[in-house]
C-alpha positions in Angstrom: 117.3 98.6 88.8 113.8 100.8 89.8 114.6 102.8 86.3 115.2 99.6 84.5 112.3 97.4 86.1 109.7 100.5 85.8 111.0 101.1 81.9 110.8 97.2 80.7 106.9 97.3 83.0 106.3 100.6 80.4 107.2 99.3 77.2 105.3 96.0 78.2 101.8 98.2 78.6 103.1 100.2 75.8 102.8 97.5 73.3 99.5 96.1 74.7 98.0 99.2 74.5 99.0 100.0 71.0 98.0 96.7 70.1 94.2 97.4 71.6 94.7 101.2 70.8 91.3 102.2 69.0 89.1 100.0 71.9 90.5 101.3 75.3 87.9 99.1 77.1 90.7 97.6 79.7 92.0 101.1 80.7 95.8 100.5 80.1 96.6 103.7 79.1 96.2 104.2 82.6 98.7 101.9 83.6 101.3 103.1 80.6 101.0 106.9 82.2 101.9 105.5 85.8 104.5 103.2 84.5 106.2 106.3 82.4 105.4 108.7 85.2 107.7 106.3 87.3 110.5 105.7 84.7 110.5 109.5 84.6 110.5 110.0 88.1 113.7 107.3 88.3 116.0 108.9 85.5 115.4 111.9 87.5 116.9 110.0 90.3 119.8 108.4 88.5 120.9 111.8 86.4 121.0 113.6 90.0 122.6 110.2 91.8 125.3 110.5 89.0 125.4 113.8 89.3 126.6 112.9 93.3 128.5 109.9 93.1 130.1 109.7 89.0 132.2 106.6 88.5 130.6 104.9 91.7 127.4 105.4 90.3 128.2 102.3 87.9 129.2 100.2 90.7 126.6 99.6 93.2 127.2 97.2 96.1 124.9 94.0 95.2 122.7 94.6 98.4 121.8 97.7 96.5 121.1 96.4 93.7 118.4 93.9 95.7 116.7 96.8 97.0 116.9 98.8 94.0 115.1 95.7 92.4 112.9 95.0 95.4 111.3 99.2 95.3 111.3 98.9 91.0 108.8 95.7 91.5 106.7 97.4 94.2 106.5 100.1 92.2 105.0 97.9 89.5 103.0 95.7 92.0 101.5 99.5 93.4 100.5 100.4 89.6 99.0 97.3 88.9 97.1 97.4 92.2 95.8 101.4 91.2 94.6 99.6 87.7 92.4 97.3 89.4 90.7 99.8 91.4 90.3 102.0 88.7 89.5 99.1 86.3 86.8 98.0 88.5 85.3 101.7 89.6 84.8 102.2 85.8 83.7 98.8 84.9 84.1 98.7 81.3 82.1 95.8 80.7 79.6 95.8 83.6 80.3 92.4 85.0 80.8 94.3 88.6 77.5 95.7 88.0 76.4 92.7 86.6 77.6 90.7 89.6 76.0 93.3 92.1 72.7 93.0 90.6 72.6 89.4 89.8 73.3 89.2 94.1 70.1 91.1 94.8 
């Protein structure tokens, strides 16, 4: 479920960002490399899980599974938190700037 969740969460920011490809301005090819990083990092995972358990490997207990789903959303929930901050830190459009000076 963390490979499955973390692939659908890549092709999702894949498609938005090669929709907005030429203007970058909301830094989501940021969040497409941490979202393929961690579908990379979970095959890993599952070819050396099947690598340890074979047949079972297809059969997970369903309090497994919830886990499994439970980590692949927190995984996503992490990224998406790391895009804000970096989002915000380069303020593409300057409305953090914008805000901080407007305050003064």
């Amino acid at each position: 479920m963390t490979l499955l969740t973390t692939v659908f969460a890549a092709v999702i920011c894949t498609v938005i960002w090669y929709k907005c490809a030429p203007n970058d301005n909301m830094k989501v090819s940021v969040l497409c490399f941490m979202y393929w990083g961690a579908s990379l990092m979970w095959l890993v995972d599952a070819i050396f899980e099947y690598a340890e358990l074979r047949a079972e490997f297809f059969t997970p207990a369903f309090e497994d599974m919830i886990n499994d789903l439970y980590l692949g959303l927190s995984a996503v929930a992490l990224g998406l938190v790391i895009w804000v901050i970096v989002l915000i830190a380069k303020d593409p459009k300057g409305v953090v700037r914008a805000a901080l000076l407007k305050r003064r």
